[in-house]
FIPA-414849 format. One record per residue (C-alpha): residue number from 1; residue in one letter; y, z, x. Coordinates in steps of 0.2 Angstrom, whole numbers, plus 5000, padded with zeros to 4 digits. Each point is the difference from the previous one (the first is absolute). Example, Ala and Ser with C-alpha at 12.3 -4.5 7.8 and 13.67 -1.06 7.14 Angstrom:
REM FIPA-414849
k	r	v	w	u
1	a	4978	5039	5062
2	s	5017	4997	5006
//
This chain:
REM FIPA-414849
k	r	v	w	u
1	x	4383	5225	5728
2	x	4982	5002	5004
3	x	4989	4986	4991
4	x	4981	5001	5008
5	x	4990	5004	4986
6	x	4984	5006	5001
7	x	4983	4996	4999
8	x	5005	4983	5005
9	x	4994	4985	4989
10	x	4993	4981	5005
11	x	5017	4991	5003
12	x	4994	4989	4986
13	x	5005	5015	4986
14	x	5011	5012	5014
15	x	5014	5005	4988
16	x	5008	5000	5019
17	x	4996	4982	5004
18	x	5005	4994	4985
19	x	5017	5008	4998
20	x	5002	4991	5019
21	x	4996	4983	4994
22	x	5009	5002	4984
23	x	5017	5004	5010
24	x	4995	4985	5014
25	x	4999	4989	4983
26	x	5018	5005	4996
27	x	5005	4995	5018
28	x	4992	4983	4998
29	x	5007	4998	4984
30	x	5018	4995	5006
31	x	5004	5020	4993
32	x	5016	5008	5008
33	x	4997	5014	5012
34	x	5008	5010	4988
35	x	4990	4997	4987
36	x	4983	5001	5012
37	x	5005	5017	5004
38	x	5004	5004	4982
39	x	4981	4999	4996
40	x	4993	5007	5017
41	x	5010	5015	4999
42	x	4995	5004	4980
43	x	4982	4994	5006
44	x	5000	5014	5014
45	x	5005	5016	4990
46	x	4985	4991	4988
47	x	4987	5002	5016
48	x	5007	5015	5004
49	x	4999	5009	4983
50	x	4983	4993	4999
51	x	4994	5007	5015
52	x	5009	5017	4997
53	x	4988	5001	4983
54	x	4985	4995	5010
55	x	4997	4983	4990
56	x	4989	4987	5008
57	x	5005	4985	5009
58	x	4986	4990	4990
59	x	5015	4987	4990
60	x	4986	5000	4990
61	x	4997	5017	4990
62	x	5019	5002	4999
63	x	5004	5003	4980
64	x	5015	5001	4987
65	x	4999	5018	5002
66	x	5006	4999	5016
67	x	5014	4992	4999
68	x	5007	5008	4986
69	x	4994	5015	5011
70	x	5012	4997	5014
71	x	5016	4991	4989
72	x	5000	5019	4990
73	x	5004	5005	5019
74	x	5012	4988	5001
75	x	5010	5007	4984
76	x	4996	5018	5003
77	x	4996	5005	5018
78	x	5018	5010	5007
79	x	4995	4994	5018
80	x	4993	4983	4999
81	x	4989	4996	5015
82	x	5002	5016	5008
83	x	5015	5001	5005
84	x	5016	5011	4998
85	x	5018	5001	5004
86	x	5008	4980	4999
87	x	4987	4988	4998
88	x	5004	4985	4988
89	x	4988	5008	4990
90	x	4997	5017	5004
91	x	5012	5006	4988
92	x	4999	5015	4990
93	x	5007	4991	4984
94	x	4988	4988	4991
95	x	4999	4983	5002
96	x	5007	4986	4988
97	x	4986	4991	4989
98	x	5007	4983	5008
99	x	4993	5008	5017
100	x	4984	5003	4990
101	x	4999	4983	4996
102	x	5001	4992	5016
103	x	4985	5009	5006
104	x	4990	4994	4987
105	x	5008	4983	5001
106	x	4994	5000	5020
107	x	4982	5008	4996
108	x	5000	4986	4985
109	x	5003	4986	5013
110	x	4990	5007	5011
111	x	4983	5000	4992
112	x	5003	4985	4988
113	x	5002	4992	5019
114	x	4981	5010	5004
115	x	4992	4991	4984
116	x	5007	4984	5004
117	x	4993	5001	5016
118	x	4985	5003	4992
119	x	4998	5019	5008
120	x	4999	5007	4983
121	x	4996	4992	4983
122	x	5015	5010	4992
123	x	5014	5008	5003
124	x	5000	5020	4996
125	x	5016	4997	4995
126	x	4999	4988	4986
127	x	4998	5016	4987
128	x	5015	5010	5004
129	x	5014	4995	4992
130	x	5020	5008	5010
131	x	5014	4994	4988
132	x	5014	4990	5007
133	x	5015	5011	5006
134	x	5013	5000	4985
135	x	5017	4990	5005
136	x	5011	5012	5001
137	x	5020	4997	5000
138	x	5006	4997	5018
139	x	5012	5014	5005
140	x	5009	4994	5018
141	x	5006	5013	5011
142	x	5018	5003	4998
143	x	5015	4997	5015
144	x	5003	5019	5002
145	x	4979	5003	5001
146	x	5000	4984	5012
147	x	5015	5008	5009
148	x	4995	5017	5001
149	x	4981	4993	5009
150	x	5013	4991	5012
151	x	5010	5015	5004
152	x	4983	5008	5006
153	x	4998	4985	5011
154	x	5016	5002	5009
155	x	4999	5016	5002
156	x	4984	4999	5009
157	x	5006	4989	5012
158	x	5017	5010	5002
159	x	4988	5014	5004
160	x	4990	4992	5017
161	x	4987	4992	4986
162	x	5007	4981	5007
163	x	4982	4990	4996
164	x	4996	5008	4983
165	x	5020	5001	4992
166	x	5002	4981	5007
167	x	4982	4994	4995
168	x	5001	5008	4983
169	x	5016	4996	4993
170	x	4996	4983	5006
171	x	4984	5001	4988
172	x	5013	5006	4985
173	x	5010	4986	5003
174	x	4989	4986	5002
175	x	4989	5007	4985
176	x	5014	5001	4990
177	x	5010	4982	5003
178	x	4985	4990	4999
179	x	4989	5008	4986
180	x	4985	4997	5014
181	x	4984	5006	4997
182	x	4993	5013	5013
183	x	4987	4989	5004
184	x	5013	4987	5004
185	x	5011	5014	5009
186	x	4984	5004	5011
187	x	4997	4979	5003
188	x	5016	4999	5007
189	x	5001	4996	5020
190	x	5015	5000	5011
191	x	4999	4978	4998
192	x	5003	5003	4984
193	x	5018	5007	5002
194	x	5014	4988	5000
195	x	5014	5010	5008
196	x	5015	4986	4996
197	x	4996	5000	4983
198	x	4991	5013	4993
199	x	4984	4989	4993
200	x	4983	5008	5002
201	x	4984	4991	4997
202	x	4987	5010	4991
203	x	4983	4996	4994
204	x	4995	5005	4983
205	x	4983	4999	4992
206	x	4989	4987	5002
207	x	5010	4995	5016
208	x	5013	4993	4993
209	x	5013	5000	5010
210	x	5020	5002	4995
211	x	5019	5004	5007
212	x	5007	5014	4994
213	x	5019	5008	5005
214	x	5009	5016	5006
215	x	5019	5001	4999
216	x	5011	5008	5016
217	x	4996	5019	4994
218	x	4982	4997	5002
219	x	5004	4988	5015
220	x	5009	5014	5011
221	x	4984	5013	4994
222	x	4986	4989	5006
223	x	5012	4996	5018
224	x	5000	5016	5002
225	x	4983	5006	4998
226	x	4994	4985	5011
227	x	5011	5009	5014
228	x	4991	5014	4999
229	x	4981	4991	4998
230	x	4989	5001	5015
231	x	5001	4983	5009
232	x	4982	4997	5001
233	x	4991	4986	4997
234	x	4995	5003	4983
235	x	5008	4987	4986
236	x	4998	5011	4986
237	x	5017	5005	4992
238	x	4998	5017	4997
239	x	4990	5013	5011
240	x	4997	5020	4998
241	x	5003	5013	5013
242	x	4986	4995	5010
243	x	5005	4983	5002
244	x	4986	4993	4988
245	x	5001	4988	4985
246	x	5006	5011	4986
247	x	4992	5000	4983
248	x	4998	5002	4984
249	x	4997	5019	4999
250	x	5014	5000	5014
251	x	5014	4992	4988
252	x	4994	5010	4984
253	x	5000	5018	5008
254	x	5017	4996	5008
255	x	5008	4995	4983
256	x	4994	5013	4993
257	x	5004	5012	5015
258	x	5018	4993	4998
259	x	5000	5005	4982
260	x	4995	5016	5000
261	x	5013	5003	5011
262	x	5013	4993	4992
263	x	4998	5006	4987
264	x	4995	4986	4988
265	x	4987	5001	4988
266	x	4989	4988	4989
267	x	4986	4991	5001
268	x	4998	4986	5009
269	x	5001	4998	5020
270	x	5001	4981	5009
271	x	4998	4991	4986
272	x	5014	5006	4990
273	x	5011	4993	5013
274	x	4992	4983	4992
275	x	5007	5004	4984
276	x	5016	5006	5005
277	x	5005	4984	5011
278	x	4991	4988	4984
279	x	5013	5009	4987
280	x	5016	5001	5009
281	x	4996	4983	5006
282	x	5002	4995	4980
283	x	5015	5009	4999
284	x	5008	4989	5011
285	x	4993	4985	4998
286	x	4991	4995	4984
287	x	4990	4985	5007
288	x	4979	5007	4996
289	x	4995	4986	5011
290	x	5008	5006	5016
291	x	4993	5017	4998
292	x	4984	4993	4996
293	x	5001	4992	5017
294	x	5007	5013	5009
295	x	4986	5011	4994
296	x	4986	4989	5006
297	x	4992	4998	4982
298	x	4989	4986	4993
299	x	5007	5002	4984
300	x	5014	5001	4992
301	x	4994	5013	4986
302	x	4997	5014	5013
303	x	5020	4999	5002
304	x	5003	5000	4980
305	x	4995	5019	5002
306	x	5014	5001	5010
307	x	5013	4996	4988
308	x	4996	5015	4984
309	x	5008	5012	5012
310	x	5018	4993	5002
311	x	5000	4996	4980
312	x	4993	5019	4998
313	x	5015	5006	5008
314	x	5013	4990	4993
315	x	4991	5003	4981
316	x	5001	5019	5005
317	x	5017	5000	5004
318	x	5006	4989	4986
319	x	4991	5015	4990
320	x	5011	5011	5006
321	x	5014	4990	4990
322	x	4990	4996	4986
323	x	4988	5016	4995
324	x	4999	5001	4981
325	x	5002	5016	4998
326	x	5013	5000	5011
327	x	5011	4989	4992
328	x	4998	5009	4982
329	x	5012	5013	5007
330	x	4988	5014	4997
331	x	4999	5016	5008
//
């Protein structure tokens, strides 16, 4: 993406500079690369809608207008950031208020950092107000959706497509027996692999470090797509086409490539497969605290959410058995 904007502005109140030093702040901060990329990326498409309408780079004459401006292109623009075809976001279909919301989250941090910095003596954000997404009930993809993506898989590598069937059913897998998040996925080098055992080491937020596990399905999956990984000397687990780190947009377009193919539909893409490990993780074992270690959270409230879905299932199919007007033998 292109992000000169013009005229340019004393670095002191370049909207340019500052987003630099803001994501260099992140760095310093002990944040994950993940999550350093997570606000450059968003910060980018910001400096590149902003250049696009022609705003200035003075930090200074920037207003609540404009950011409202550019998150109604967010919701509403078909092609986000001039693209088309299978960009992450360059979908034809609208994006979820939760995307909505992490834009203005990012901008949010971004300047209430500037004013702290004392850059600005507010934030032109402070007036606009984004409601939290709704919590909405987790649906997991089913075994015949997760099986149908896998069937794909196979068959590109049963069709002279070795690298991309081995890499992503691999991704599948992993996502799906560890409930990893795809920032932990993308953190994942080849150190990290315990081939004897199947114990990865993945570093969550705020850098916290735990062990996670894969069983011998996944095992044999993630053997096989090392066999067919360039042997370079790059550490990171998983690579694209051109040999380079893959990434976030890299993961979400190829789950999504993988369901549209096979047939599966629903909302949801990476994350789901977050969901689906966390409740069929509860169906065999009932202990909340491992899952809440397993899942890398702080909390063990974030796993309570968890836990409505199985007893919505059994409640429904106990309903089945017990419907009122059922039972009253009318017809």
């Amino acid at each position: 993406m292109v992000t000169d904007l013009r005229p340019e502005s004393p670095p002191g109140t370049s909207l340019k500079s500052l987003v630099s030093g803001f994501v260099l702040t992140k760095q310093t901060e002990g944040k994950s690369p993940r999550t350093v990329e997570f606000y450059s990326e968003n910060l980018k498409r910001f400096l590149w809608y902003a250049q696009k309408q022609g705003w200035t780079n003075d930090i200074r004459m920037f207003t609540a207008w404009q950011i409202r401006e550019f998150l109604g292109y967010v919701a509403n623009e078909e092609y986000r950031w001039g693209l088309a075809g299978n960009g992450s976001e360059s979908s034809h279909a609208k994006v979820s208020h939760t995307t909505i919301h992490h834009y203005f989250v990012v901008l949010a941090n971004f300047f209430g950092w500037v004013v702290r910095e004392g850059f600005l003596k507010e934030t032109p954000t402070a007036g606009i107000k984004v409601a939290k997404p709704k919590v909405k009930v987790i649906k997991p993809y089913t075994l015949e959706e997760i099986s149908k993506m896998l069937a794909v898989c196979d068959h590109d590598y049963e069709h002279n497509a070795k690298f991309l069937g081995s890499r992503n059913k691999a991704i599948v897998l992993v996502l799906l027996d560890t409930g990893v998040r795809l920032s932990e996925l993308l953190g994942m080098s080849l150190e990290d692999i315990n081939t004897s055992n199947g114990n990865i080491l993945v570093t969550g937020k705020g850098n916290k470090e735990r062990v996670v596990r894969v069983g011998k399905v996944t095992q044999k999956s993630l053997w096989r797509y090392l066999m067919h990984r360039p042997q370079d000397t790059r550490r990171e687990l998983w690579l694209s086409e051109e040999g380079k780190r893959l990434k976030c947009v890299g993961v979400q377009s190829l789950v999504q490539r993988l369901k549209e193919r096979a047939g599966v539909g629903g909302n949801g893409s990476v994350h789901r497969f977050r969901h689906t490990f966390a409740l069929n993780f509860l169906r065999s074992d009932k202990n909340v605290r491992n899952l809440q270690y397993l899942l890398g959270h702080s909390q063990l409230e974030m796993v309570r959410r968890y836990t409505a879905t199985p007893g919505m299932e059994d409640a429904l199919k106990a309903h089945e058995k017990a419907s009122p007007a059922d039972t009253m033998g009318l017809h």
